[in-house]
N, C-alpha and C positions, 0 to 999 in steps of 0.2 A: 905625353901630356902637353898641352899648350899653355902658355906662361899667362897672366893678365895680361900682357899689356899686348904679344897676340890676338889675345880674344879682342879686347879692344877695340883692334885697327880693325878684326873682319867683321863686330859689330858696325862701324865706322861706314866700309864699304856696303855693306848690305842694306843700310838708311840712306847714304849719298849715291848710291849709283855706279859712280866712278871714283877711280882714285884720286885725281886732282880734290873731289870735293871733298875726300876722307882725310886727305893732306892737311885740308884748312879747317876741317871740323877738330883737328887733334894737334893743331899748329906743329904740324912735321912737315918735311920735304915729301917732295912727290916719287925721286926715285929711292930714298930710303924704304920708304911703306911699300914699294914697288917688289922690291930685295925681299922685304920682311912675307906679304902673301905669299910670293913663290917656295920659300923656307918653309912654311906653313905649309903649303900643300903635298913638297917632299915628307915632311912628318908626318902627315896623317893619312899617304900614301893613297889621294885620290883628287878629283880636281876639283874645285870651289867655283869656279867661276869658268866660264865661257869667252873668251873674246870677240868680242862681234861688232865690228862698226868703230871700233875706240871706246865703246860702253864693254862693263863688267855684267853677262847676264847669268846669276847665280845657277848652280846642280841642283839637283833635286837633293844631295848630300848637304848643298850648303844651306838649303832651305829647313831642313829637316838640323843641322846643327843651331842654327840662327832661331829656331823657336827654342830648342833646350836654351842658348845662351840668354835669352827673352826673361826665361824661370829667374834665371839666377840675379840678373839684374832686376826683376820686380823684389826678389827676396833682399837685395840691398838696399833698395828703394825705402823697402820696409821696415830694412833696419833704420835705414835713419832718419826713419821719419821717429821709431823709437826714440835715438839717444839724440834727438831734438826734444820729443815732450820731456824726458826725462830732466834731461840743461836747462826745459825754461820750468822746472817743478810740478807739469801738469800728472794729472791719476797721482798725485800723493800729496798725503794729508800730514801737518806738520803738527804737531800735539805739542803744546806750552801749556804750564801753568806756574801762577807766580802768588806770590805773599799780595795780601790785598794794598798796601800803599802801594808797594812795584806795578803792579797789574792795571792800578787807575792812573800810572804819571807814566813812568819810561817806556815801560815796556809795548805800549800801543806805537811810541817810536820805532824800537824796533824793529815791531814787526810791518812798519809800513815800511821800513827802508828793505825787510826780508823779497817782500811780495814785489817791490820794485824790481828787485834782483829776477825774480822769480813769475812772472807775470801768471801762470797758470797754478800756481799753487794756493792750495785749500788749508786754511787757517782755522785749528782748531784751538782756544784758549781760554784756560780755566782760572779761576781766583781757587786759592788753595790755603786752607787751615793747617798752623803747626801740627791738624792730627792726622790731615791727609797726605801730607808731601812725602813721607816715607812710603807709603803705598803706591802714591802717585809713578813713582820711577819704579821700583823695585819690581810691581804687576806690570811694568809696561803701558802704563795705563798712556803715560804723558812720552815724549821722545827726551826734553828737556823742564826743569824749574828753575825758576830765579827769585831765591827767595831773601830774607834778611837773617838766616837762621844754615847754619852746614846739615845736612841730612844723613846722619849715624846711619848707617846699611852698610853690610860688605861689597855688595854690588853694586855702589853705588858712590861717583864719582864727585866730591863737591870742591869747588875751585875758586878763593875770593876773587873777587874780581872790581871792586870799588867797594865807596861807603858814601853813607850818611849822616846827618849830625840830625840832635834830638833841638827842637824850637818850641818855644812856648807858645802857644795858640792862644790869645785873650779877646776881650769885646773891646771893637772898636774904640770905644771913648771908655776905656779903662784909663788909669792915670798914669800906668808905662808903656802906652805908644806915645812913640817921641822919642823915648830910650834909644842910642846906639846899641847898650848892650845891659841885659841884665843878669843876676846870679838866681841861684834857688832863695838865697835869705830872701831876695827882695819878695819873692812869691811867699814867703810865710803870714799864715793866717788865712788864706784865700781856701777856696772850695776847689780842689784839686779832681779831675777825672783821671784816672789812670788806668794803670794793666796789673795783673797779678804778677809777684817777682817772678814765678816758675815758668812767665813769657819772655821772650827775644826783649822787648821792650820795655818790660815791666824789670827786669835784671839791671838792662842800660841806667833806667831811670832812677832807680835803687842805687847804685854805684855811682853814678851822680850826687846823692844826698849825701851818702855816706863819706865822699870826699869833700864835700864842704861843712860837714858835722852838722848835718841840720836832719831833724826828721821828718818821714815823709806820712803825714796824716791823708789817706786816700777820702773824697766822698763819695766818688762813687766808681765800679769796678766797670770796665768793659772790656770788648774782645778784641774790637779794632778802634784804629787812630781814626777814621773817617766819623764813627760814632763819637767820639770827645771833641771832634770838631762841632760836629750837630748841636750837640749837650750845649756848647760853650755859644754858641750862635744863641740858642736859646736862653742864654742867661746863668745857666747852672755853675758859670766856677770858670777856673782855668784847664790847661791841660798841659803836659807835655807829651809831645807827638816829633813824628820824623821829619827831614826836612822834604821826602821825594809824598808824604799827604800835602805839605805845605804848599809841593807844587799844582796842587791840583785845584779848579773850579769851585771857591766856594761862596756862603753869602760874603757882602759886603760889612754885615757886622762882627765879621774876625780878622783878627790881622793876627800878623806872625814875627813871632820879636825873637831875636839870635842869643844864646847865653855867650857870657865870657870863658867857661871852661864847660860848651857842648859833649853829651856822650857821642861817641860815635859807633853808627848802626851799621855790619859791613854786608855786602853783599856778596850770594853766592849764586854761581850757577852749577848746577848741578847734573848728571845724564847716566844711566844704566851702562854700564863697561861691559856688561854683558849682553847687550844689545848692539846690532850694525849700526852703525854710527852713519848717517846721508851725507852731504856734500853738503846739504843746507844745512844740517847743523853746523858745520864747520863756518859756515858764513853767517850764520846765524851768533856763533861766538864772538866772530870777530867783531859786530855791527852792535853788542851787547855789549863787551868792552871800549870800542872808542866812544858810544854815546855816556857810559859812567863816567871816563877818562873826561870828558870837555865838559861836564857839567858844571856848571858856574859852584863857585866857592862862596864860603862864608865870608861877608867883608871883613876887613882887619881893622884888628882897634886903634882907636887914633892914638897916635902916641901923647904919652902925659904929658 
């Protein structure tokens, strides 16, 4: 059998001609490779080359070996032209879905710094209901979720990974912007939009009141935070909401005021353990943990 790097040099010689040129196509000396074909010819006990002139004019055996070795190196070829698309994420589709604050503020970070990474990769991404996210991973449906909420399944892997703190959404020329910071009493009496307690958020904000002994009179019920923003733009009340809706696009008639003792909302990310795990998801965790990690903090209260 002939070693690689054999075949190599008598590929080498069969495109250059001569050996001198094989020398400097494979940055070797000229009488080492010199050594190496003759070695080669005694093993495969027949001749490759002709001498004629100081040219190398190949056998009919070396012609006929030099198309087989032809096969082998387009079959390499191809491999890596593979585990190039493969490296830059092309033919694969990367399936996220996330809690709907997450989905409308970080998470579109993320995943522009994934596809950065990834130039040829196909971005598939869902906004996901507390009733979907169980199924979401468990069916395979998603690869990863990133929710505000851990995902109870045996198969199913959920890992905090930062948080958030809950902020009061009010209209503009309400009479506490201006406020550094306020509590829930100050919000008593107001027309309150909320969540049901038996939500991620509706719990937070419940556990809130209840540690400042104040009750929480709801008017009116929703599903998401981006809705009690709407509501409140429109005039209906207050809201308490997260801080990663707070980060997002809204009118100019709400603004967003900090409590002095915020719930804090955590995040998770979560992935099917029963599932091949990519490479992108792996880089996909890490670019979803440092962007939680640096996100700007709630100011600090001034000292009294």
């Amino acid at each position: 059998m002939l070693t690689i790097r054999q075949i190599e040099i008598f590929r080498a010689v069969m495109i250059t001609k001569t050996v001198s040129g094989a020398a400097r196509m494979l940055g070797t000396s000229q009488p080492g490779l010199s050594r190496m074909l003759a070695h080669m010819e005694d093993r495969l006990r027949f001749r490759l080359f002709d001498r004629t002139r100081g040219r190398l004019v190949p056998t009919q055996e070396a012609r006929a070996l030099f198309e087989e070795i032809e096969h082998v190196y387009k079959g390499f070829a191809d491999l890596e032209h593979v585990v190039q698309r493969l490296a830059k994420g092309s033919d694969r589709t990367f399936r996220v879905g996330a809690s709907p604050s997450l989905g409308h503020s970080v998470v579109p970070q993320m995943l522009s710094r994934l596809t950065a990474n990834y130039p040829g990769l196909t971005i598939q991404f869902d906004i996901l209901s507390v009733e979907q996210a169980d199924d979401y991973l468990a069916l395979q449906r998603g690869d990863y979720a990133l929710t505000v909420f851990p995902i109870d399944h045996p198969n199913v892997l959920s890992s905090r990974i930062g948080s958030g703190r809950m902020v009061c959404a009010v209209p503009a020329d309400h009479p506490l912007v201006g406020r550094e910071r306020i509590s829930v009493a100050d919000i008593r009496g107001e027309r309150i939009q909320s969540f049901r307690h038996d939500t991620p958020h509706g719990r937070i904000i419940a556990e809130m009141y209840a540690a400042a002994g104040e009750d929480l009179e709801v008017a009116t019920f929703v599903r998401f935070a981006e809705t009690a923003v709407a509501f409140v733009a429109n005039g209906m009340g207050l809201a308490l909401v997260d801080s990663f809706t707070a980060m997002q696009a809204h009118a100019d008639s709400v603004r967003f005021l900090e409590f002095d003792a915020p719930g804090v909302l955590p995040v998770y990310i979560s992935r099917n353990i029963e599932a091949a795990r990519p490479i992108i998801g792996e880089t996909f965790e890490e670019i979803a943990r440092n962007i939680l990690l640096n996100l700007p903090r709630a100011p600090r209260p001034s000292p009294a």
